[in-house]
PAVO-923604 format. One record per residue: x, y, z of N, C-alpha, C in turn; residue number from 1. Coordinates in steps of 0.05 Angstrom, whole numbers, plus 5000, padded with zeros to 4 digits. Atoms other than C-alpha are relative to their C-alpha. Example, Ala and Ser with C-alpha at 12.3 -4.5 7.8 and 13.67 -1.06 7.14 Angstrom:
REM residues 2
- 5018 | 4976 | 5000 | 5246 | 4910 | 5156 | 5018 | 5024 | 5000 | 1
- 4984 | 4976 | 4999 | 5273 | 4979 | 5143 | 4985 | 5022 | 5014 | 2
END
This chain:
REM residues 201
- 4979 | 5012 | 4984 | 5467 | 5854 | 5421 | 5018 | 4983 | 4983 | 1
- 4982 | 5012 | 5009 | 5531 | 5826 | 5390 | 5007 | 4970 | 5015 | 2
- 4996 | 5023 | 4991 | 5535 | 5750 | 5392 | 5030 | 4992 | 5002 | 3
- 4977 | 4996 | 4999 | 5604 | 5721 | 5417 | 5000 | 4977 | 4993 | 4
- 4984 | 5030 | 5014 | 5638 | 5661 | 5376 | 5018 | 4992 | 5024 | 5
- 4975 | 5015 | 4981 | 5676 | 5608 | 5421 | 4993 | 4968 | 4990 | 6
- 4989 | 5034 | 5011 | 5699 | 5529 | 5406 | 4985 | 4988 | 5013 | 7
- 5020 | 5023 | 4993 | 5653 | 5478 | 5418 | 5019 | 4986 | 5029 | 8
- 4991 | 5001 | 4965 | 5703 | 5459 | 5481 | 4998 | 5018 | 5013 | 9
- 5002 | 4985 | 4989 | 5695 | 5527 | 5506 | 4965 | 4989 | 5004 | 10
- 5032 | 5001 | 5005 | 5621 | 5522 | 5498 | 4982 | 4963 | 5022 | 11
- 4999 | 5030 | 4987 | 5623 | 5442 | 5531 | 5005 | 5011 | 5037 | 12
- 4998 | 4994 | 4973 | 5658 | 5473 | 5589 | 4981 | 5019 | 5019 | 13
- 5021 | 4973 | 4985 | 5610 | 5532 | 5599 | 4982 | 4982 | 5009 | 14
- 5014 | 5009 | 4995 | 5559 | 5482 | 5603 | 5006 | 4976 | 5029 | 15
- 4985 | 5017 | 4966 | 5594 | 5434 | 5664 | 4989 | 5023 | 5017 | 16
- 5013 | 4985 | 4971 | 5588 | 5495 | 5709 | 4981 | 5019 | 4996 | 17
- 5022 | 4989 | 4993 | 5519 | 5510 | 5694 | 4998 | 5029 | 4978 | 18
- 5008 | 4969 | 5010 | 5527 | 5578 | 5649 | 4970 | 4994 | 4974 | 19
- 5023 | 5003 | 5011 | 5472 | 5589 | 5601 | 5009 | 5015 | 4969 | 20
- 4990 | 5005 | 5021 | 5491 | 5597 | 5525 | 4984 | 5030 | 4980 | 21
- 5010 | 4969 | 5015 | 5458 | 5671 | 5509 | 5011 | 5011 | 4995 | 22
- 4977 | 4984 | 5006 | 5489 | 5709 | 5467 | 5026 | 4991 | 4984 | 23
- 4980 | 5008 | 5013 | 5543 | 5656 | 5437 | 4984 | 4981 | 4979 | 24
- 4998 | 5014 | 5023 | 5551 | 5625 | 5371 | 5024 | 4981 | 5001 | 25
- 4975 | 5020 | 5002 | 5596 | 5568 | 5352 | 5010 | 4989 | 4972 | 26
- 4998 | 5008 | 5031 | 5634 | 5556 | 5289 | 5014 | 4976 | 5002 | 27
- 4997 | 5027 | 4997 | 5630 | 5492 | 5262 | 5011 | 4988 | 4977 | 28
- 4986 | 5010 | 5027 | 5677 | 5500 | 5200 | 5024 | 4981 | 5006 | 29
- 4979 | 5012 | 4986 | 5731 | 5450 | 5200 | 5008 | 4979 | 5019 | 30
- 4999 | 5016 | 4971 | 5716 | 5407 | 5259 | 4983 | 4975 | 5009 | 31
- 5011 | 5023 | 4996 | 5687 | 5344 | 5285 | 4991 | 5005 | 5022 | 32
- 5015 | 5000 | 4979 | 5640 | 5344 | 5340 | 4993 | 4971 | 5006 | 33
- 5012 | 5014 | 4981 | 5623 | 5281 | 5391 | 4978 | 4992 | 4993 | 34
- 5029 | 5004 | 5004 | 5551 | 5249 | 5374 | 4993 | 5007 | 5034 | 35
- 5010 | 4990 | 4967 | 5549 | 5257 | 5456 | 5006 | 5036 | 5005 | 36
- 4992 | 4967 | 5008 | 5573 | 5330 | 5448 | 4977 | 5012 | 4985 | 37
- 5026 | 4990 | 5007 | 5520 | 5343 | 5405 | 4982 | 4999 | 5004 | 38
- 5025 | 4998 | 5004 | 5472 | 5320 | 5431 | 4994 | 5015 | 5029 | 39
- 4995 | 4978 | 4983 | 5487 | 5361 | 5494 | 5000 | 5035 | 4993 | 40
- 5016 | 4972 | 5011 | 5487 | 5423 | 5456 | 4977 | 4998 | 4988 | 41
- 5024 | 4999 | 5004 | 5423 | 5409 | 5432 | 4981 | 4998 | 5018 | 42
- 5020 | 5000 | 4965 | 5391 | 5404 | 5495 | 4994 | 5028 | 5014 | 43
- 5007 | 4961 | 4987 | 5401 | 5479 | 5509 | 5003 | 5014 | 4968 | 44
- 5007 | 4983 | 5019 | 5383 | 5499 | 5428 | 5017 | 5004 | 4982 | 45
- 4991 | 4997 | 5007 | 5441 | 5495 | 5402 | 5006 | 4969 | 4972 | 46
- 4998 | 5021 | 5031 | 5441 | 5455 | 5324 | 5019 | 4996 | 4985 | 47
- 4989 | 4998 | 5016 | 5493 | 5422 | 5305 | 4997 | 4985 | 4972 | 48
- 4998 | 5005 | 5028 | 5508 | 5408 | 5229 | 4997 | 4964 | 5001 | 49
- 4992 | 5035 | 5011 | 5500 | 5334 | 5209 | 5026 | 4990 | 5001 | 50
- 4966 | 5009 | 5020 | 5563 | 5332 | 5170 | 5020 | 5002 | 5025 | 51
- 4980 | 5002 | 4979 | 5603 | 5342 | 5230 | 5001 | 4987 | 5027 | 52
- 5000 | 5027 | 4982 | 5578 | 5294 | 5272 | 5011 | 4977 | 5001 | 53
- 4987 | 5027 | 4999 | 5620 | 5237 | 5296 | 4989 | 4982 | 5012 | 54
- 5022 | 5023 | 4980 | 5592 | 5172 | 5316 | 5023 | 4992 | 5009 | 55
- 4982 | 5023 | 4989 | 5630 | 5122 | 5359 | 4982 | 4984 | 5012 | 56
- 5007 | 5018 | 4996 | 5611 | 5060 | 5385 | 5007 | 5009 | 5028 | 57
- 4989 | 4994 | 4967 | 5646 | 5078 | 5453 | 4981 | 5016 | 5017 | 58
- 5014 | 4995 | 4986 | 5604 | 5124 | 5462 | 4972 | 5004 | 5013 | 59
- 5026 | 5010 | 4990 | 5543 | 5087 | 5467 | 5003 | 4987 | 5025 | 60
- 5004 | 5023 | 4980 | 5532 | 5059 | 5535 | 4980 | 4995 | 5015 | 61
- 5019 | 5008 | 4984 | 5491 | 5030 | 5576 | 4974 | 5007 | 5017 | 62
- 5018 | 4981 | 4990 | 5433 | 5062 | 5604 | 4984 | 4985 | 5020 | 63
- 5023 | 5011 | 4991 | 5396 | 5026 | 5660 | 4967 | 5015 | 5006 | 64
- 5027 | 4984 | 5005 | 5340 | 5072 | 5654 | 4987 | 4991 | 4976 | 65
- 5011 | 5015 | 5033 | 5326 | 5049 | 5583 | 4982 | 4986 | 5011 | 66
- 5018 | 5028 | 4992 | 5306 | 4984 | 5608 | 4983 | 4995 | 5022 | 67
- 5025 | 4998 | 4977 | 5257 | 5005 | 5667 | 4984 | 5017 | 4986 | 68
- 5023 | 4977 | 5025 | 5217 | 5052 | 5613 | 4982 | 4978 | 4997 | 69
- 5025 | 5016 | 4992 | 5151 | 5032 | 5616 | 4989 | 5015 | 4967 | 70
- 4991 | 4986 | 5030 | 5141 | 5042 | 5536 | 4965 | 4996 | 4992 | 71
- 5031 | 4993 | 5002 | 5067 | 5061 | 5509 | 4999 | 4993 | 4970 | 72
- 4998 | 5001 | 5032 | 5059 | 5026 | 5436 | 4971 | 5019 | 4987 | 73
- 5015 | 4979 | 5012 | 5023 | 5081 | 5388 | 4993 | 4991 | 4985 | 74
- 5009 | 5009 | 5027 | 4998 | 5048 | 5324 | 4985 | 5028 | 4979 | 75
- 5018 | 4973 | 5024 | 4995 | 5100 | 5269 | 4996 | 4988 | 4974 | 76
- 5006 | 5005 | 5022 | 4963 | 5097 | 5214 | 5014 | 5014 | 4971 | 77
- 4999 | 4977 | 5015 | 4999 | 5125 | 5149 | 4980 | 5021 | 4982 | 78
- 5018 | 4984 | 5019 | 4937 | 5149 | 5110 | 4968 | 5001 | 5023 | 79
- 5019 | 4994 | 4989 | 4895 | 5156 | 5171 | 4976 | 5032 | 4991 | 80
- 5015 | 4976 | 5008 | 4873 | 5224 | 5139 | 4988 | 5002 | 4980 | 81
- 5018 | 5018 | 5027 | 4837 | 5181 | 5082 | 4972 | 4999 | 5009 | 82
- 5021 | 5010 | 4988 | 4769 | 5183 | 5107 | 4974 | 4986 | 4988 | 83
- 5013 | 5016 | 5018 | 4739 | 5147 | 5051 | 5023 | 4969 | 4988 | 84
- 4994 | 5015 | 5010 | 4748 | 5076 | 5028 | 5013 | 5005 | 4973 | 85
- 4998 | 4992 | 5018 | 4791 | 5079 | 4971 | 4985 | 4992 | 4973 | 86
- 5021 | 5007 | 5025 | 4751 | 5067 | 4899 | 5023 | 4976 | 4974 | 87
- 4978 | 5024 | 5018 | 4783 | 4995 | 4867 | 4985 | 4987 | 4974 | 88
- 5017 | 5018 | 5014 | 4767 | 4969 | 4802 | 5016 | 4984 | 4990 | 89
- 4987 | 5008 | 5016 | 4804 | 4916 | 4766 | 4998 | 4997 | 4975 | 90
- 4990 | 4999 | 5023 | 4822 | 4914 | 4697 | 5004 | 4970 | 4991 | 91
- 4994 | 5021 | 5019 | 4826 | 4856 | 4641 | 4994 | 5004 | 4985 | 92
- 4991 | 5005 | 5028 | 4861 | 4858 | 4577 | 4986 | 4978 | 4983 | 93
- 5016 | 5018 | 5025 | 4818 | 4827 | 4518 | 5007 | 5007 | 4980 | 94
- 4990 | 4989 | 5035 | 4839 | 4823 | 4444 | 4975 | 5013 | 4984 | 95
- 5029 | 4993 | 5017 | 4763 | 4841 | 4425 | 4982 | 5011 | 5021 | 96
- 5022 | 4986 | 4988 | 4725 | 4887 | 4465 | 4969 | 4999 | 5007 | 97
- 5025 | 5011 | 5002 | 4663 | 4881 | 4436 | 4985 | 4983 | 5009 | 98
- 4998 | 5038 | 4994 | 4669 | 4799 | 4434 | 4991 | 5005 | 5035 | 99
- 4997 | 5001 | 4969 | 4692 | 4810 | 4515 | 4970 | 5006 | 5009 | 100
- 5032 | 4990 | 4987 | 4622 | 4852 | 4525 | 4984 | 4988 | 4998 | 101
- 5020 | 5028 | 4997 | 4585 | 4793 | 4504 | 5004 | 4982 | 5015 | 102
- 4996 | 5023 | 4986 | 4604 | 4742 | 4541 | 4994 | 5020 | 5030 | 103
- 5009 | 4988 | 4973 | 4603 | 4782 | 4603 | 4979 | 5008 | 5008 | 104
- 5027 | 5004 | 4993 | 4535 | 4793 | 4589 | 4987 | 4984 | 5005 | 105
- 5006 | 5031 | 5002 | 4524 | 4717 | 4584 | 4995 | 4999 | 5028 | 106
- 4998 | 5001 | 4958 | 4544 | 4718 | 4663 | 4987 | 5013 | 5014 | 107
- 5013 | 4991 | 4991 | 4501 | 4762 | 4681 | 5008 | 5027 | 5008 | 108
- 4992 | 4976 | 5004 | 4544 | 4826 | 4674 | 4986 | 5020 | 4987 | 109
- 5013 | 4978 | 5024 | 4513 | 4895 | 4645 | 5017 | 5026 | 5002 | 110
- 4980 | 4980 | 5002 | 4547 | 4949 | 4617 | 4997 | 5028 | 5013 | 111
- 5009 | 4971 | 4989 | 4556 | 5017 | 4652 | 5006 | 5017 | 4986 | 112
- 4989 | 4978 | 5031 | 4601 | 5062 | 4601 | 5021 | 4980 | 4985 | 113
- 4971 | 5002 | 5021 | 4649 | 5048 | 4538 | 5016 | 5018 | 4998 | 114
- 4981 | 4975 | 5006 | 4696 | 5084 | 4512 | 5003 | 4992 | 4965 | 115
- 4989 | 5007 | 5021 | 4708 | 5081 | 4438 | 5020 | 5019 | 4980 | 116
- 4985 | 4984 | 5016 | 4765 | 5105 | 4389 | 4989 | 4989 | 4970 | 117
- 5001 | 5009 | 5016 | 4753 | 5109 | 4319 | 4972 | 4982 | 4986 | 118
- 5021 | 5020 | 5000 | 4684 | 5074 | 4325 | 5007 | 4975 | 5011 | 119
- 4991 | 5028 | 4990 | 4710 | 5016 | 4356 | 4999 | 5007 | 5028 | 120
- 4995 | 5008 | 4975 | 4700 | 4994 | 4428 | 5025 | 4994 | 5018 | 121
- 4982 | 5013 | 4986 | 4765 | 4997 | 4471 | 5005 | 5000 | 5020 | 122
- 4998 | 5002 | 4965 | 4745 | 4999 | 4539 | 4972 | 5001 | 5000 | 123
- 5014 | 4987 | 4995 | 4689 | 4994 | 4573 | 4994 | 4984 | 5038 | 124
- 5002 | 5005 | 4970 | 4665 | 4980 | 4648 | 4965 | 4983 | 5010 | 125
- 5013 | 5025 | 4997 | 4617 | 4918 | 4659 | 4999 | 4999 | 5031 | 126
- 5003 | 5002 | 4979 | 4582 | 4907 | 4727 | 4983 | 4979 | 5011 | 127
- 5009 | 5030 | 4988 | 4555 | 4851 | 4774 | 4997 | 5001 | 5028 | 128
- 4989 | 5001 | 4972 | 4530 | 4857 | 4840 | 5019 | 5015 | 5023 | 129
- 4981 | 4988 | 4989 | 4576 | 4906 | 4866 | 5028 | 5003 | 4989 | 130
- 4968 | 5001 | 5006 | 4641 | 4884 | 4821 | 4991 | 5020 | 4976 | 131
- 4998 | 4974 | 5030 | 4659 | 4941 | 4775 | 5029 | 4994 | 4979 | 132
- 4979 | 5011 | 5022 | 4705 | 4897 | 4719 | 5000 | 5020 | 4976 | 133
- 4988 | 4988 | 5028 | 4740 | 4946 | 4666 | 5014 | 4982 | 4976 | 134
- 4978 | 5022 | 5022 | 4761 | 4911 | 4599 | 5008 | 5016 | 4981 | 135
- 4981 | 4975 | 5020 | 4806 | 4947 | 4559 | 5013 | 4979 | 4976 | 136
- 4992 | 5013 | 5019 | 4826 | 4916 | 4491 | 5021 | 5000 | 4994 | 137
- 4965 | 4998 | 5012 | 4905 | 4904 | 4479 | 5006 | 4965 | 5005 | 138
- 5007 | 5024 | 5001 | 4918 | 4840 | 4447 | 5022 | 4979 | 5010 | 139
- 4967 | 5017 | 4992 | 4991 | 4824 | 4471 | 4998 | 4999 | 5030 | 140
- 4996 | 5016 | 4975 | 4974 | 4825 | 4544 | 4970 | 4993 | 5006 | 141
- 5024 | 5023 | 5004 | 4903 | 4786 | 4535 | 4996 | 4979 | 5023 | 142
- 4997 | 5030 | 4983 | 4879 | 4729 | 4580 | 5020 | 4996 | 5015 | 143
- 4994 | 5009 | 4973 | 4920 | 4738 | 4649 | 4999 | 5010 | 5019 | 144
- 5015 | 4988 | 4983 | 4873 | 4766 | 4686 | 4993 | 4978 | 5023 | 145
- 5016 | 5015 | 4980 | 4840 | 4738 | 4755 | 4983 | 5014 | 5009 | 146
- 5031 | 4986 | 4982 | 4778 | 4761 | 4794 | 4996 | 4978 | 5025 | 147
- 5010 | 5024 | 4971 | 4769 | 4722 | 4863 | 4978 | 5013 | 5010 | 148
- 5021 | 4991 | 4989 | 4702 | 4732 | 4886 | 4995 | 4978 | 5018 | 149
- 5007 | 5013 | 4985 | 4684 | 4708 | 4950 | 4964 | 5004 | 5017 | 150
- 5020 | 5001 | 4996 | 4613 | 4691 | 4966 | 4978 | 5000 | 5028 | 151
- 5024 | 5012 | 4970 | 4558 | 4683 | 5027 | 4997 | 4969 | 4988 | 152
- 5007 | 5025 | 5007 | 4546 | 4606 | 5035 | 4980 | 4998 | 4987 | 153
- 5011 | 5004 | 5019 | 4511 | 4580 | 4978 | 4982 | 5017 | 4976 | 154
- 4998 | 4984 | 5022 | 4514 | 4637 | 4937 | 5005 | 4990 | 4968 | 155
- 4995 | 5008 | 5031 | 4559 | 4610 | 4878 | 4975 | 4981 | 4993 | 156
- 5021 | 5028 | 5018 | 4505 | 4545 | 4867 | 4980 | 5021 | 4989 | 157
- 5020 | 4982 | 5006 | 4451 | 4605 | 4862 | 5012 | 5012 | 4974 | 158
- 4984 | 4986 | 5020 | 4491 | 4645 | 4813 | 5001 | 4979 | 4980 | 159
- 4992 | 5010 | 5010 | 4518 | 4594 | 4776 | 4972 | 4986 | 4987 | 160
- 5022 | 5018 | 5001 | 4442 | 4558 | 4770 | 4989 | 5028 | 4976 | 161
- 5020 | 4979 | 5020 | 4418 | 4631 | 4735 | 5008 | 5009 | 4978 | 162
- 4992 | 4998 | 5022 | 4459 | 4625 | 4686 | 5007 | 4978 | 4974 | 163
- 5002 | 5039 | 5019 | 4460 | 4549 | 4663 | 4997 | 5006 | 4973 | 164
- 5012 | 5004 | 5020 | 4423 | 4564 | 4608 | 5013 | 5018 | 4974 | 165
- 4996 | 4978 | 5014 | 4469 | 4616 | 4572 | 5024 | 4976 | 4989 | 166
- 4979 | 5013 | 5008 | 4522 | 4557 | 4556 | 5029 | 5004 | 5009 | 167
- 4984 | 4987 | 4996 | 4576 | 4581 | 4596 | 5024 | 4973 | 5021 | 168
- 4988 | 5030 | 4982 | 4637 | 4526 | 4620 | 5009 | 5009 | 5023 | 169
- 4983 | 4992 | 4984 | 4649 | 4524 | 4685 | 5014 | 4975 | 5014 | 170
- 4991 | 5022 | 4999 | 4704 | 4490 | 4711 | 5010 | 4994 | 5030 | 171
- 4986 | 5005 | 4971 | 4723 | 4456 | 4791 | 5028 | 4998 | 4998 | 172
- 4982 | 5006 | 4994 | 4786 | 4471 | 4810 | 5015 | 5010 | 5027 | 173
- 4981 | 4995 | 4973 | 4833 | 4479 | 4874 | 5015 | 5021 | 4998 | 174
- 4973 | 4969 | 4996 | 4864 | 4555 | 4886 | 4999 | 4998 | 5024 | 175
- 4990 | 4995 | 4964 | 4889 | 4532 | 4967 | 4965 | 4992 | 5003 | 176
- 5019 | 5015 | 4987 | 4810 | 4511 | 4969 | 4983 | 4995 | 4971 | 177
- 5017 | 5010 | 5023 | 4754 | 4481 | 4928 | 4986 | 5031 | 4990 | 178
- 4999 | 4975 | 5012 | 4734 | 4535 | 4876 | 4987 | 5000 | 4972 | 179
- 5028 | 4990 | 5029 | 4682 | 4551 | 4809 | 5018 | 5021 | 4990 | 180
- 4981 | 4986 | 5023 | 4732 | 4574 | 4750 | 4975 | 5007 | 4980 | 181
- 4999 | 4993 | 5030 | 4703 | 4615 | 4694 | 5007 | 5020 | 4980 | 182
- 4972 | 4992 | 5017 | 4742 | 4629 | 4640 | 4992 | 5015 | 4980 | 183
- 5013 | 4992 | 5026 | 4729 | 4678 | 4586 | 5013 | 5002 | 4981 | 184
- 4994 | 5002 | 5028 | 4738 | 4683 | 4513 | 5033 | 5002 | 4997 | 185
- 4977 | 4988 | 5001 | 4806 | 4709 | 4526 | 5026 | 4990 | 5006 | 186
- 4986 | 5009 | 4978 | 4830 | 4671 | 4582 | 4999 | 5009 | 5033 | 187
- 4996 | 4988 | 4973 | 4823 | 4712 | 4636 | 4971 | 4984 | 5017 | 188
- 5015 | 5023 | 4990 | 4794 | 4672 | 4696 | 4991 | 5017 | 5030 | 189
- 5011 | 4984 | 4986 | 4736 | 4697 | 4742 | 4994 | 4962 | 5024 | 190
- 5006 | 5024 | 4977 | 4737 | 4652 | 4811 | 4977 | 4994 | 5012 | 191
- 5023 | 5000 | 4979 | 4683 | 4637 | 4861 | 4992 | 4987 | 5022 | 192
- 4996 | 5012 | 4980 | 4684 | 4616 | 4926 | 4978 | 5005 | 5020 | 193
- 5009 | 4999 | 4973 | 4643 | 4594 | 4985 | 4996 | 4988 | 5020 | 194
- 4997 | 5025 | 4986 | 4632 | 4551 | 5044 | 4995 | 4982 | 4993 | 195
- 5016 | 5015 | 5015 | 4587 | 4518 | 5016 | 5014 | 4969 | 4982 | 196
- 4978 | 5015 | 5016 | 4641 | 4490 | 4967 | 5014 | 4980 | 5013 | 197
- 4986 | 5014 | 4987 | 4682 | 4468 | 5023 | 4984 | 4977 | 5016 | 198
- 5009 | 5017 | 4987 | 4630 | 4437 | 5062 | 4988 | 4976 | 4989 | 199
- 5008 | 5014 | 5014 | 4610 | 4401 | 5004 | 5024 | 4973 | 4987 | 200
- 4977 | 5013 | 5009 | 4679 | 4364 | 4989 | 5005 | 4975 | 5016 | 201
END
C-alpha cells in the first residue's frame, strides 16, 4: 500500500474530525511544528523530529486536572540491580612502606598481602577487625590520610588498653565530638570514636 504525504495542517485537520492517520506520512523538511501540535500527533503514532519543535510559553496553560492528580511517589533506586554491598578499602600514602608495616603492626594490625617492585615493598594491605587499610608508598602525597572508626561503647578504652605497651602516642582531640587520634609515622591520622568518650566529658 502506497503511503500518502500531506502538511502537518492537513494532518491537524484530519484529526479535528476524527479521521484516523493510516496510510499518511508527513514531511517535516523546512518547517516548524507547535510543541501542542506535536504532541497531538504523537498521541495517534505519529514522531515528530526534535529539531522542529517549537516551544512557546503561550502555549502552556492551565490545567485544572493537574492539580486534583492524586500523585503516587516511586523512590528508585539507581543501582538497585547491585545486589551486593559494594567492597571499600581505603588507601594511605607512606614515604616507607616497610617503616608504615611496622607501626601498623604496633596497633594491632597484621598483614594480609604486599606487593613488591624491585624487592622493595610498595603496597601492601594491613588488617584490623574488619578494616582492610592499603598503604601504598609515594612520598609526595604522604601523611593526609584519615580513617574514622567508630566503635560499640567502650570499645576504644579496650583497644587502646591492648596496646599501651607498644609505645604508641595517642592524642584527645575534638572532630564535631570528643575523639582518640593516632597518628602514624607519616602523618596520616587513624580516629576513634565512641559513646563512651562522650559520656565521659
Amino acid at each position: 500500500m502506497t503511503s500518502k504525504s500531506i502538511t502537518v495542517t492537513e494532518a491537524l485537520k484530519r484529526l479535528e474530525k476524527g479521521g484516523n492517520m493510516e496510510g499518511v506520512t508527513i514531511d517535516f523538511e523546512n518547517i516548524k511544528v507547535k510543541a501542542l501540535d506535536a504532541f497531538k500527533l504523537g498521541k495517534v503514532g505519529i514522531e515528530v523530529p526534535d529539531e522542529v519543535i517549537e516551544y512557546d510559553d503561550a502555549d502552556i496553560a492551565y490545567d485544572p486536572d493537574f492539580d486534583d492528580y492524586e500523585w503516587e511517589r516511586t523512590d528508585i533506586d539507581p543501582i538497585e540491580d547491585l545486589k551486593e554491598n559494594w567492597y571499600v578499602r581505603p588507601v594511605f600514602f607512606v614515604s616507607n612502606c616497610a617503616e608504615a608495616i611496622k607501626f601498623y603492626q604496633s596497633i594491632g594490625f597484621y598483614e594480609k598481602w604486599k606487593f613488591e617492585e624491585a624487592g622493595k615493598i610498595v603496597a601492601a594491605q594491613l588488617n584490623l577487625n574488619g578494616i582492610e587499610l592499603i598503604l601504598n608508598e609515594n612520598e609526595s602525597k604522604a601523611g593526609k590520610g584519615r580513617l574514622f572508626i567508630s566503635l560499640a561503647k567502650g570499645e576504644v578504652k579496650e583497644y587502646l588498653s591492648s596496646i599501651k605497651n607498644n609505645k604508641v602516642d595517642v592524642e584527645d582531640i575534638f572532630w564535631g565530638m570528643p575523639t582518640k587520634a593516632i597518628r602514624d609515622i607519616d602523618g596520616n591520622d587513624i580516629l576513634l570514636y565512641d559513646d563512651e568518650l562522650t559520656t565521659n566529658k
